[in-house]
N, CA, C and O atoms as CSV, one atom per row, in Angstrom:
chain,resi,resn,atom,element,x,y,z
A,1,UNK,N,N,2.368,-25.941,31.908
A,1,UNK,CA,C,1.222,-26.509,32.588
A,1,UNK,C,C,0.269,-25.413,33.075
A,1,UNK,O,O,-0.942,-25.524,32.884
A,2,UNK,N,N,0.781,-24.397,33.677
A,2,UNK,CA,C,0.064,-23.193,34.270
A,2,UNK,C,C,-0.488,-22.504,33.352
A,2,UNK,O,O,-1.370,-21.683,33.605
A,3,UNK,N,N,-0.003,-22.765,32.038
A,3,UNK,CA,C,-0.609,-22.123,30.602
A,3,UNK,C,C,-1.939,-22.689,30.641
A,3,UNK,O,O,-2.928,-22.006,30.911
A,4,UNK,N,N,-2.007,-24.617,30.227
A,4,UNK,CA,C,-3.000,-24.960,30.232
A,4,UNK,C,C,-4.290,-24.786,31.074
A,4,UNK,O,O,-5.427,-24.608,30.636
A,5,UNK,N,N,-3.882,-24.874,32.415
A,5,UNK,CA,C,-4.750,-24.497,33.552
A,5,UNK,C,C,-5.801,-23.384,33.323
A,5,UNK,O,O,-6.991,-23.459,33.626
A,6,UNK,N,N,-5.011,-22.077,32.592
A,6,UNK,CA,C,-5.693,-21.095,32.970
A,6,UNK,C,C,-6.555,-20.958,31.089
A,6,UNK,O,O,-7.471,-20.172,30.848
A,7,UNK,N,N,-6.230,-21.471,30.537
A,7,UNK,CA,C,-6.967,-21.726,29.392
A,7,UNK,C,C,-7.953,-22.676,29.324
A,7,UNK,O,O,-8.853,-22.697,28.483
A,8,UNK,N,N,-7.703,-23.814,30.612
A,8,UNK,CA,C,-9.490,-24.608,30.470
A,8,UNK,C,C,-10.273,-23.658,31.633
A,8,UNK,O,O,-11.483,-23.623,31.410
A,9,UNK,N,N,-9.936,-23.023,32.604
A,9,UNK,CA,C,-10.184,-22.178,33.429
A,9,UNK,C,C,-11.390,-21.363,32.362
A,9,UNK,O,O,-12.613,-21.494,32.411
A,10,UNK,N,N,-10.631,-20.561,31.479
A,10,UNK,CA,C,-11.589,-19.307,30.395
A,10,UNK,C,C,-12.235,-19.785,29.663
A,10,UNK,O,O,-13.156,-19.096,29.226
A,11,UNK,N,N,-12.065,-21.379,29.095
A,11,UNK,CA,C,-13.061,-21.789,28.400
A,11,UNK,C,C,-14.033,-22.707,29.146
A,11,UNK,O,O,-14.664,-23.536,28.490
A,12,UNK,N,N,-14.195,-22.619,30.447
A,12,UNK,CA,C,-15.395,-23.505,31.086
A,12,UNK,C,C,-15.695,-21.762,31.534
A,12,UNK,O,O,-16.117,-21.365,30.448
A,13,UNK,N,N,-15.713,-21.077,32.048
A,13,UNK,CA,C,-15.900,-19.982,32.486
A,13,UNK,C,C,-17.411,-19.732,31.972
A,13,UNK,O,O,-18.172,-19.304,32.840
A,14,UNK,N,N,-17.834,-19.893,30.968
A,14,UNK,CA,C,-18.931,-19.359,30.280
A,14,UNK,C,C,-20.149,-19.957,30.623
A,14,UNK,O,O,-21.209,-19.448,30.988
A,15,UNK,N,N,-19.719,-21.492,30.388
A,15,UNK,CA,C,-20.576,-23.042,31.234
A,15,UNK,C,C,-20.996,-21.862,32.742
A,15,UNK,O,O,-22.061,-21.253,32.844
A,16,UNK,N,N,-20.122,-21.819,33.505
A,16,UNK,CA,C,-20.839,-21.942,34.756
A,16,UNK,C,C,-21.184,-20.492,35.076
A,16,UNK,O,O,-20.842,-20.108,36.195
A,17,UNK,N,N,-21.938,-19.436,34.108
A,17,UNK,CA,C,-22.988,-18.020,34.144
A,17,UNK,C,C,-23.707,-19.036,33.291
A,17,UNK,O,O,-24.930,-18.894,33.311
A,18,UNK,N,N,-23.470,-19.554,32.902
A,18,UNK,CA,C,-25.182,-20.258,32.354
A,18,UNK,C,C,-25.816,-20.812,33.390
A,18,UNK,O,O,-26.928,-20.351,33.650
A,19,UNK,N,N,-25.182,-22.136,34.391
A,19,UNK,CA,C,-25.632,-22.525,35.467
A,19,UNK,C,C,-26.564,-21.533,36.205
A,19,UNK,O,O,-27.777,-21.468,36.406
A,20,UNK,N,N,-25.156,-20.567,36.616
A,20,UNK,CA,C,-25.527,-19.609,37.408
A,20,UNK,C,C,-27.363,-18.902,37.376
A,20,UNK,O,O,-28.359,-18.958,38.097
A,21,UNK,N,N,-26.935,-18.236,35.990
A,21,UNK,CA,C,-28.627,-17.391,35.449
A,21,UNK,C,C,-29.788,-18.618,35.438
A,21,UNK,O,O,-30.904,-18.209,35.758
A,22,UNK,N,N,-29.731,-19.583,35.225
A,22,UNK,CA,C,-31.041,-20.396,35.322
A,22,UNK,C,C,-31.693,-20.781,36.085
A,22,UNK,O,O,-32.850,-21.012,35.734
A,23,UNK,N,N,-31.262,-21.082,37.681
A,23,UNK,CA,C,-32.157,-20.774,38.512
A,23,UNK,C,C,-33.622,-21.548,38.784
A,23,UNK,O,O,-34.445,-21.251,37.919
A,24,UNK,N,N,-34.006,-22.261,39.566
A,24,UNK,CA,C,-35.067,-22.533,39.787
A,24,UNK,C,C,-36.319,-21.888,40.334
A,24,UNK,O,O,-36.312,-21.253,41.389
A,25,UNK,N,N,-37.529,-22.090,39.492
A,25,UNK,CA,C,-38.748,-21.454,39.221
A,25,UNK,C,C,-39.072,-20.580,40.815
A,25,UNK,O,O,-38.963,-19.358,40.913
A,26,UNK,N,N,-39.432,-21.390,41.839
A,26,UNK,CA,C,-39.323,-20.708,43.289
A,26,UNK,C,C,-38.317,-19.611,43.801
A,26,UNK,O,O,-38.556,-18.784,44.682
A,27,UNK,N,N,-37.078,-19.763,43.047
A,27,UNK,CA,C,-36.126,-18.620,43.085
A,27,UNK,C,C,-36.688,-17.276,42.739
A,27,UNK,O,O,-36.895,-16.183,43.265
A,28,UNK,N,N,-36.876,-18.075,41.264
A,28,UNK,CA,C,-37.231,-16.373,40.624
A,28,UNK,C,C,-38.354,-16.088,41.046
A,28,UNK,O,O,-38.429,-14.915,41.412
A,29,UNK,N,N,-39.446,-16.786,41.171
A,29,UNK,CA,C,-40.850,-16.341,41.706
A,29,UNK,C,C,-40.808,-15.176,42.645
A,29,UNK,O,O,-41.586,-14.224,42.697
A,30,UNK,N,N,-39.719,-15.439,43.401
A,30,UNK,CA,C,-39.474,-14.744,45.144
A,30,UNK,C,C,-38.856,-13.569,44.494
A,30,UNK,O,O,-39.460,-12.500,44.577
A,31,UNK,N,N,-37.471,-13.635,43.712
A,31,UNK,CA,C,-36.402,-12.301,43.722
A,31,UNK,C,C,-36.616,-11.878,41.942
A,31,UNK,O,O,-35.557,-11.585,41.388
A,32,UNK,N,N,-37.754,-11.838,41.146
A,32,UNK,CA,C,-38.030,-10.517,40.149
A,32,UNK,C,C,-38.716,-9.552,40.498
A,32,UNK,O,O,-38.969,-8.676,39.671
A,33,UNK,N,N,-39.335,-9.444,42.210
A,33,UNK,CA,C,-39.838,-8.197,42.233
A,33,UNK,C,C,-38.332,-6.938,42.449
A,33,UNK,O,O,-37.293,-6.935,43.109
A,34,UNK,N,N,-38.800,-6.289,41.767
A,34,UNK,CA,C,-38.157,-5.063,41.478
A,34,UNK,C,C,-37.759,-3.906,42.869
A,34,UNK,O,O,-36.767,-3.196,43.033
A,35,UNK,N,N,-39.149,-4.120,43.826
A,35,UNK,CA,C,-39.482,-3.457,44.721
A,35,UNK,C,C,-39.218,-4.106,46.105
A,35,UNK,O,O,-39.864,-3.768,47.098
A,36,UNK,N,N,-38.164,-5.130,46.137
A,36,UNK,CA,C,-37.804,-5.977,47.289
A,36,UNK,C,C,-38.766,-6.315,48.047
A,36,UNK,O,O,-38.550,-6.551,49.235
A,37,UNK,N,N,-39.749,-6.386,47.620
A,37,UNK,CA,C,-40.983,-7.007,49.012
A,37,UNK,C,C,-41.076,-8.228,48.271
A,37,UNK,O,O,-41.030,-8.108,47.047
A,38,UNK,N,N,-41.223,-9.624,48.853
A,38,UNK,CA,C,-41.481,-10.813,48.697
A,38,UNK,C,C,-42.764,-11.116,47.626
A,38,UNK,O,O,-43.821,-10.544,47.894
A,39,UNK,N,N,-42.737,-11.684,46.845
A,39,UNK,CA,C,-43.981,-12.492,45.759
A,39,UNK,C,C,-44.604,-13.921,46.365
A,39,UNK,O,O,-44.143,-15.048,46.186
A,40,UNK,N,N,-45.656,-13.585,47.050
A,40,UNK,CA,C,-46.004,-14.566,47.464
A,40,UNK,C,C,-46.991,-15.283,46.569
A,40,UNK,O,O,-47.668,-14.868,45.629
A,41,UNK,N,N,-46.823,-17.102,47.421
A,41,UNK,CA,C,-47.131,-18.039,46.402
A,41,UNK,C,C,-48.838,-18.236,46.859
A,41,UNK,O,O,-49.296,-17.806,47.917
A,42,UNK,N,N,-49.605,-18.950,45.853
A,42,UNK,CA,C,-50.553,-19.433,46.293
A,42,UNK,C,C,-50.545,-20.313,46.586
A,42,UNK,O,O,-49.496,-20.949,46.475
A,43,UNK,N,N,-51.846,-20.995,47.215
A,43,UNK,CA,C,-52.307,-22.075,47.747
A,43,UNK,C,C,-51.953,-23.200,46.947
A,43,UNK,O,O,-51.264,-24.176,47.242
A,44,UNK,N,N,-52.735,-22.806,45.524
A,44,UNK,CA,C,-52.569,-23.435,44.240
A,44,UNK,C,C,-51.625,-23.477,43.379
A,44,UNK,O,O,-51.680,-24.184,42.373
A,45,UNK,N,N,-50.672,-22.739,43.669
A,45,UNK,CA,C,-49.204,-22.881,43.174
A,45,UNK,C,C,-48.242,-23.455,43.687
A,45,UNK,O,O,-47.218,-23.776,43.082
A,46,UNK,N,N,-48.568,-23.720,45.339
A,46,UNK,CA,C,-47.773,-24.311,46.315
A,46,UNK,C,C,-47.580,-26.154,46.028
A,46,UNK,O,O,-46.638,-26.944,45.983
A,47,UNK,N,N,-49.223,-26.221,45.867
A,47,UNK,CA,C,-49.048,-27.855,45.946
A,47,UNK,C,C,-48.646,-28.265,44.658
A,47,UNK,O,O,-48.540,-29.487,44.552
A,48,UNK,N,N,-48.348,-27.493,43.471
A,48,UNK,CA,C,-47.167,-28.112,42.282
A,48,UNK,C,C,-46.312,-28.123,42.623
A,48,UNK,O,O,-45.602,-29.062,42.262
A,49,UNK,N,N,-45.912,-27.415,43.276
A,49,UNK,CA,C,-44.298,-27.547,43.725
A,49,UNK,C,C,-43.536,-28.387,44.510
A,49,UNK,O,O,-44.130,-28.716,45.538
A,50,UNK,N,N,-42.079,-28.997,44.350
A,50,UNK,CA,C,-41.263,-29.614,44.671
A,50,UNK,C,C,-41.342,-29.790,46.203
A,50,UNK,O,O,-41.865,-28.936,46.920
A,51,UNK,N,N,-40.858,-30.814,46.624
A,51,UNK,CA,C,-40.212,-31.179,47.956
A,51,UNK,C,C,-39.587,-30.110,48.259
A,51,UNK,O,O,-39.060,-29.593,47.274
A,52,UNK,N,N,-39.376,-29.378,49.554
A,52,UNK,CA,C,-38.191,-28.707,50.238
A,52,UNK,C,C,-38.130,-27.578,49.528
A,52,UNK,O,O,-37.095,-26.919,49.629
A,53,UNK,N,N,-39.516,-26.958,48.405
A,53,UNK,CA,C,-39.335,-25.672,47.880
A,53,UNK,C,C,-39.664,-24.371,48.589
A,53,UNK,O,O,-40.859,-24.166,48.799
A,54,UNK,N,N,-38.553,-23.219,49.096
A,54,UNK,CA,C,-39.092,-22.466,50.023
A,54,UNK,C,C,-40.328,-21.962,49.637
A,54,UNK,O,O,-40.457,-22.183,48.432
A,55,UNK,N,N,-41.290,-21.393,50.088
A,55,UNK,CA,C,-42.225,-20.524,49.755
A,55,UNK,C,C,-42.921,-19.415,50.874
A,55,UNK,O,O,-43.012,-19.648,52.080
A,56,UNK,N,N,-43.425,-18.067,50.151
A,56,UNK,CA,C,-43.962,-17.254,51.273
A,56,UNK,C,C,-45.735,-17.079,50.629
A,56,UNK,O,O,-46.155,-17.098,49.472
A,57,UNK,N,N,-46.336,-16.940,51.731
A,57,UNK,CA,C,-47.603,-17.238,51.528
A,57,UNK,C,C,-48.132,-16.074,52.220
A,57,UNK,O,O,-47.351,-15.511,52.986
A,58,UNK,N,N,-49.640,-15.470,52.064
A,58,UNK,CA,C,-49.402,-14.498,52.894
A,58,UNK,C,C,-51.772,-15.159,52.756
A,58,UNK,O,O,-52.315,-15.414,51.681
A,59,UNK,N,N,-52.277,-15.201,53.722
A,59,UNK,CA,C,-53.502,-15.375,54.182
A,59,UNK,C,C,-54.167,-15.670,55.264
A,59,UNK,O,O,-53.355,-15.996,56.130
A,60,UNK,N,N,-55.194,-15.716,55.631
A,60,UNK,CA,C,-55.383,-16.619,57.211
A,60,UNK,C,C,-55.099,-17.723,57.422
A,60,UNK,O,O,-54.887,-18.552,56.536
A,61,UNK,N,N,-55.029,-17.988,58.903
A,61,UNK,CA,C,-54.917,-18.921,59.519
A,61,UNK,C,C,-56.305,-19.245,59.852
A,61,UNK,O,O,-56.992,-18.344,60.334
A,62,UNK,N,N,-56.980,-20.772,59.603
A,62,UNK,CA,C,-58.305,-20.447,59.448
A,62,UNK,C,C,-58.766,-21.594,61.513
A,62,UNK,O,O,-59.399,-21.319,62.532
A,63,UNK,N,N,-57.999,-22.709,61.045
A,63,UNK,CA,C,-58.144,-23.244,62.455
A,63,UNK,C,C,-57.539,-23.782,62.892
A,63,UNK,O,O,-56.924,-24.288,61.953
A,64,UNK,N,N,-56.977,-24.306,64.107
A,64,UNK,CA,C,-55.915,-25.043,65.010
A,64,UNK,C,C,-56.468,-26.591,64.807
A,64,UNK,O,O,-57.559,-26.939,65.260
A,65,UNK,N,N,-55.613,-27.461,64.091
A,65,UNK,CA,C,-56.443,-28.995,63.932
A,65,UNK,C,C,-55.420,-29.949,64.988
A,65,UNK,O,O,-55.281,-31.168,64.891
A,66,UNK,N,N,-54.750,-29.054,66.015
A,66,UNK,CA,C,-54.451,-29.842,67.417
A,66,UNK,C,C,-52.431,-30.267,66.608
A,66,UNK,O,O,-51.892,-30.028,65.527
A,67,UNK,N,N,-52.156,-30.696,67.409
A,67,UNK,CA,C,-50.506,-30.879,67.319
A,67,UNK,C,C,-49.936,-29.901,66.584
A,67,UNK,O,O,-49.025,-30.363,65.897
A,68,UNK,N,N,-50.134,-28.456,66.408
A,68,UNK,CA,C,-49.006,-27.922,65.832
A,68,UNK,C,C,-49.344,-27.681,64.518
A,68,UNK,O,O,-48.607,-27.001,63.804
A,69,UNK,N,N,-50.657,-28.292,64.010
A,69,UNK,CA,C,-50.913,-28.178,62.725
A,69,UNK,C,C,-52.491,-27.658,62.336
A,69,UNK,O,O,-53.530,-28.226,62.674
A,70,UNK,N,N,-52.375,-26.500,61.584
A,70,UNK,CA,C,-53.198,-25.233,61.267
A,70,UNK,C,C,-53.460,-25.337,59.927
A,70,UNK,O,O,-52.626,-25.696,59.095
A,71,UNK,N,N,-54.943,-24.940,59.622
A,71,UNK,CA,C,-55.589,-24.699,58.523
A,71,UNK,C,C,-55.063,-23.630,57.781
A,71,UNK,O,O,-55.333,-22.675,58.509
A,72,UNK,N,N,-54.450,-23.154,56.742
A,72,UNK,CA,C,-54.255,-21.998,55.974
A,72,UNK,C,C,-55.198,-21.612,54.808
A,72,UNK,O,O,-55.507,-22.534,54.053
A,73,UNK,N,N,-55.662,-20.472,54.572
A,73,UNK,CA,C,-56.420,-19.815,53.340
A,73,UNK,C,C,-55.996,-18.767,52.460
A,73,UNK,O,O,-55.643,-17.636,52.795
A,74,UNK,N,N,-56.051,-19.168,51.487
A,74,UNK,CA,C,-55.849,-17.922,50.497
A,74,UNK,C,C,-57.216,-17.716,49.582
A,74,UNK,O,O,-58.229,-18.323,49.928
A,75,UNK,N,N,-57.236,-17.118,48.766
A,75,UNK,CA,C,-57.888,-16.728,48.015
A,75,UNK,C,C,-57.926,-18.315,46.748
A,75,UNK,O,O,-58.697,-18.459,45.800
A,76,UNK,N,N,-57.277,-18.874,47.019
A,76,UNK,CA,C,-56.999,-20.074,45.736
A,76,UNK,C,C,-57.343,-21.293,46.296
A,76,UNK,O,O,-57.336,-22.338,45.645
A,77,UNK,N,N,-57.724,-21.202,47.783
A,77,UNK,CA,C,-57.548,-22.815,48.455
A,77,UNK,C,C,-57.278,-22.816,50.084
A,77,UNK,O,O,-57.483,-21.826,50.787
A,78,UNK,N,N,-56.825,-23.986,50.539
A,78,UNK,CA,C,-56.447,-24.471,51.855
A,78,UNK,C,C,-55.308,-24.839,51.730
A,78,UNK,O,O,-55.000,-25.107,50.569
A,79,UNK,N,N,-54.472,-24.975,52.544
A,79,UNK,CA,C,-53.142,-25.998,52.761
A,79,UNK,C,C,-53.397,-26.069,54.493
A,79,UNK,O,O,-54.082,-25.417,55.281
A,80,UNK,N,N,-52.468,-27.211,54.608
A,80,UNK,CA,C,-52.106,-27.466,56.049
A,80,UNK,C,C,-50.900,-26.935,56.413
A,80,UNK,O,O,-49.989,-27.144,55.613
A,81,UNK,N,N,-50.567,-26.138,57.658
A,81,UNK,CA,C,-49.405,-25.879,58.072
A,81,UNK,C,C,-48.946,-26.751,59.589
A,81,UNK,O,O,-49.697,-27.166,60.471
A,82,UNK,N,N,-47.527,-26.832,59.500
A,82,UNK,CA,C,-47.105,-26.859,60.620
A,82,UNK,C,C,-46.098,-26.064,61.020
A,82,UNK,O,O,-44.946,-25.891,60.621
A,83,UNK,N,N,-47.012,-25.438,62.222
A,83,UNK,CA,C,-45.954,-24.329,62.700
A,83,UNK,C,C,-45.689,-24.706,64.040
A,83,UNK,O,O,-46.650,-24.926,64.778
A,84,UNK,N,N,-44.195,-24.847,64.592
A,84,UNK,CA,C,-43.443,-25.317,65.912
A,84,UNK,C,C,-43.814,-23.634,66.750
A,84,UNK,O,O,-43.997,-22.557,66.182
A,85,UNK,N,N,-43.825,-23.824,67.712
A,85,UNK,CA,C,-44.425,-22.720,68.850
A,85,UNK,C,C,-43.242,-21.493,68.949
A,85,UNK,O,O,-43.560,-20.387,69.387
A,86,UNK,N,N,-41.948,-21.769,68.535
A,86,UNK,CA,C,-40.732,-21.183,68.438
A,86,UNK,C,C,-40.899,-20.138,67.009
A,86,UNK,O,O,-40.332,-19.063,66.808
A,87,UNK,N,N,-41.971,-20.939,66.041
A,87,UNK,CA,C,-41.883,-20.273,64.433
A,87,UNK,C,C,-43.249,-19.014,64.601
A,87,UNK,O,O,-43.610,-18.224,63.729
A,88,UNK,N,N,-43.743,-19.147,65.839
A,88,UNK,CA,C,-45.329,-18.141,65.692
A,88,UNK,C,C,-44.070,-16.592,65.881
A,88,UNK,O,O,-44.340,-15.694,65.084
A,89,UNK,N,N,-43.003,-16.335,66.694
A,89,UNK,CA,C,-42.194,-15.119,66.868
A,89,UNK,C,C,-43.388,-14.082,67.967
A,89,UNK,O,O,-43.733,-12.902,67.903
A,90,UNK,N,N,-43.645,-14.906,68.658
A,90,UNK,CA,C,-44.606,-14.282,69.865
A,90,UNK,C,C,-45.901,-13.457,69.410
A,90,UNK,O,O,-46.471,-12.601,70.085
A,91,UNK,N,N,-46.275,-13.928,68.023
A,91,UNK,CA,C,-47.874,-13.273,67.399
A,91,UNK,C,C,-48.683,-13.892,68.226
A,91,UNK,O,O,-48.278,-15.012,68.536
A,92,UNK,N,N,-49.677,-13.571,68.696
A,92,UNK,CA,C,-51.201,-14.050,68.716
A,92,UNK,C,C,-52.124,-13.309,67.382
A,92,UNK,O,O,-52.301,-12.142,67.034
A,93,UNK,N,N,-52.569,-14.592,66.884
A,93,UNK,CA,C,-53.079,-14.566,65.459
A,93,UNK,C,C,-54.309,-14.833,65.643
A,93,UNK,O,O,-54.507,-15.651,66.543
A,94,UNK,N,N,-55.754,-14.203,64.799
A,94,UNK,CA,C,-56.839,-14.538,65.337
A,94,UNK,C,C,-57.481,-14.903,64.191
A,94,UNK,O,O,-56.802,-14.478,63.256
A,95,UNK,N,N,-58.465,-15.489,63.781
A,95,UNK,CA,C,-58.928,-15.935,62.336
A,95,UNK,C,C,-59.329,-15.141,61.337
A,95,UNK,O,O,-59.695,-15.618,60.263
A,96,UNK,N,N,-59.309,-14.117,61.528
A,96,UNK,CA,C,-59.437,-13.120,60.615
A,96,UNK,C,C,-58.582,-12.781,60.339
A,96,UNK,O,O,-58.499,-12.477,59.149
A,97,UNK,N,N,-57.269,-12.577,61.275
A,97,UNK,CA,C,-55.955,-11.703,61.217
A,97,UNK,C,C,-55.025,-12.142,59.593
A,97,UNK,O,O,-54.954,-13.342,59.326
A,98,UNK,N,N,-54.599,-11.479,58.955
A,98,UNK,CA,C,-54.266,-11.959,57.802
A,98,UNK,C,C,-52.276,-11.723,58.121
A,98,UNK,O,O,-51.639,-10.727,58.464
A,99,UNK,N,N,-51.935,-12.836,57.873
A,99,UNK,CA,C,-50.561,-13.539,57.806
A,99,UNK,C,C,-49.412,-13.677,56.858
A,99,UNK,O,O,-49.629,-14.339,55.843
A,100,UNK,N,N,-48.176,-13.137,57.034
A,100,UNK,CA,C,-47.171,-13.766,55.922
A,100,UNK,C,C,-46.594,-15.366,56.201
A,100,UNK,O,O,-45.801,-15.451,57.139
A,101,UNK,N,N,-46.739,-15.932,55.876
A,101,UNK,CA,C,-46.029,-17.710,56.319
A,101,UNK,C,C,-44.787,-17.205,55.145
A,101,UNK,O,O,-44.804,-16.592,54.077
A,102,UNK,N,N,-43.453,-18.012,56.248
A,102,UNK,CA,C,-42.335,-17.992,55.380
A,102,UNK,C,C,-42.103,-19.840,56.104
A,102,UNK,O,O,-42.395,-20.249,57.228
A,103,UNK,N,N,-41.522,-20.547,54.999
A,103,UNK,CA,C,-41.566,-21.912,54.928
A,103,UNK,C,C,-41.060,-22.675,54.104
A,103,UNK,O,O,-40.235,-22.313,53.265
A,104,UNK,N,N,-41.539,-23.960,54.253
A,104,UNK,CA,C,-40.835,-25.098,52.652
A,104,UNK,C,C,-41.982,-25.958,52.713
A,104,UNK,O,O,-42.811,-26.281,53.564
A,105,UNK,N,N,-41.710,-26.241,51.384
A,105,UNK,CA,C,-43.099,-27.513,50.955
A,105,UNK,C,C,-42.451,-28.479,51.443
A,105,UNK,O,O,-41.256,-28.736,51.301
A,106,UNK,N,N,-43.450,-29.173,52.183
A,106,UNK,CA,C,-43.429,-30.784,52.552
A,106,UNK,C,C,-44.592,-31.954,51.765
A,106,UNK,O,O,-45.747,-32.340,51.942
A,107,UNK,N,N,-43.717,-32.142,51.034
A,107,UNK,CA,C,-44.465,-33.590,49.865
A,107,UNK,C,C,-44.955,-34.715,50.892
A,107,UNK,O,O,-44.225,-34.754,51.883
A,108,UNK,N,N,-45.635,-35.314,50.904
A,108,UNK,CA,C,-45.625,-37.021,51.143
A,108,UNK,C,C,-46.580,-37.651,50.073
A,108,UNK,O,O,-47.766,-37.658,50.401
A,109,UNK,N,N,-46.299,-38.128,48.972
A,109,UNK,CA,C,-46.792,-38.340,47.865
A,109,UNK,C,C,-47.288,-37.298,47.607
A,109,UNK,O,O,-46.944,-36.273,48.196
A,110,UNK,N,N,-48.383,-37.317,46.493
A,110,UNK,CA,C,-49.275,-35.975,46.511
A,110,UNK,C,C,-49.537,-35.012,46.847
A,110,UNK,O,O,-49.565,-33.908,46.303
A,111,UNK,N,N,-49.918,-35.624,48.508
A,111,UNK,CA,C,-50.218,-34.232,49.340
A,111,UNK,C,C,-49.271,-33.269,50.286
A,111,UNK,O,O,-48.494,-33.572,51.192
A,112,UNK,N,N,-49.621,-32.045,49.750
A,112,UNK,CA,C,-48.360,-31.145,50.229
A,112,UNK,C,C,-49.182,-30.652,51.381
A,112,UNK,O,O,-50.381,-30.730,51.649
A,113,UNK,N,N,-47.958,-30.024,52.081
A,113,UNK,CA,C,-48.356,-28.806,53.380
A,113,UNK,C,C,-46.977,-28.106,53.569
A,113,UNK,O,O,-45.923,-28.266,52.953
A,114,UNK,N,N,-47.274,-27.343,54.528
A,114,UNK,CA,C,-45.823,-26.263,54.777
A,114,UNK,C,C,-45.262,-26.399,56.182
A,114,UNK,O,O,-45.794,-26.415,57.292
A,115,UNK,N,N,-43.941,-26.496,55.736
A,115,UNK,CA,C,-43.031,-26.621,56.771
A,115,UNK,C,C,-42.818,-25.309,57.733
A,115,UNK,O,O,-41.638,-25.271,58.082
A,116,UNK,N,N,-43.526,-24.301,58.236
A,116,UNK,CA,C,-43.640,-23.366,58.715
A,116,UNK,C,C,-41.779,-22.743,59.346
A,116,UNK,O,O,-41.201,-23.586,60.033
A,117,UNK,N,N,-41.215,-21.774,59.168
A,117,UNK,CA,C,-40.338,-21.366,59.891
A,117,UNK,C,C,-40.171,-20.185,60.113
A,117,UNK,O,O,-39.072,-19.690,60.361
A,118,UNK,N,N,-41.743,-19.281,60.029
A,118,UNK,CA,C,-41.871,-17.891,60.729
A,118,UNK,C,C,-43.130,-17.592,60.188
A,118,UNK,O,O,-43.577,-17.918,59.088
A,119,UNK,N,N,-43.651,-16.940,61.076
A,119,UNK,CA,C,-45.187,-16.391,60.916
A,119,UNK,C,C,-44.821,-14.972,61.051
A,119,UNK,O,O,-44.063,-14.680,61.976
A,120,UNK,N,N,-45.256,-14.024,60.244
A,120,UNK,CA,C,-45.589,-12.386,60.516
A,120,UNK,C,C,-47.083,-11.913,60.313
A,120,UNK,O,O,-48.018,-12.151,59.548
A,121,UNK,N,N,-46.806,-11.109,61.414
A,121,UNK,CA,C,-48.646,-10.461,61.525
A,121,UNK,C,C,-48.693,-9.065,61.018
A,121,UNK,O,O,-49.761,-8.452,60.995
């Protein structure tokens, strides 16, 4: 029996480095830089993307639209953020000041925005 075991063991073995290497698109986006600094997404790359896909963004904060939820800019567009007062990490950010957002997409049909869970200045 312990024979068999370890012989479906070596022949699924191969199955799951295939799993492994394939990886979803937001994965690799983030970890092929070579040079460990983060690949950040655009504006316009953000809102294709999935429900609950992390992403880092790096542009202004353009205005405060009241509850927690902020205008973002890049070079590609706008998104909406929401950032909880715990996720700013004690920045004061000014509209010019240019920003890394680390986060997740939040879908509700169509329209996306970011789930904010750290701001760097």
């Amino acid at each position: 029996m312990k024979k068999i075991s370890v012989v479906a063991v070596l022949a699924l073995a191969p199955m799951f480095g295939a799993f492994a290497g394939s990886g979803i698109k937001n994965q690799n986006h983030m970890n092929n830089n070579t040079q460990k600094q983060p690949t950040y997404w655009s504006v316009m790359e953000v809102v294709e993307l999935p429900d609950n896909s992390p992403v880092v963004m790096r542009g202004r904060i353009r205005q405060n639209m009241g509850d927690e939820m902020f205008l973002f800019e890049d070079s590609s567009g706008t998104i909406m953020l929401e950032i909880d007062e715990e996720d700013w990490n004690g920045n004061t950010v000014r509209v010019d000041d240019v920003v890394t957002i680390y986060g997740t997409v939040d879908k509700s049909g169509r329209v996306a925005e970011i789930d904010v869970t750290s701001v760097e200045k």
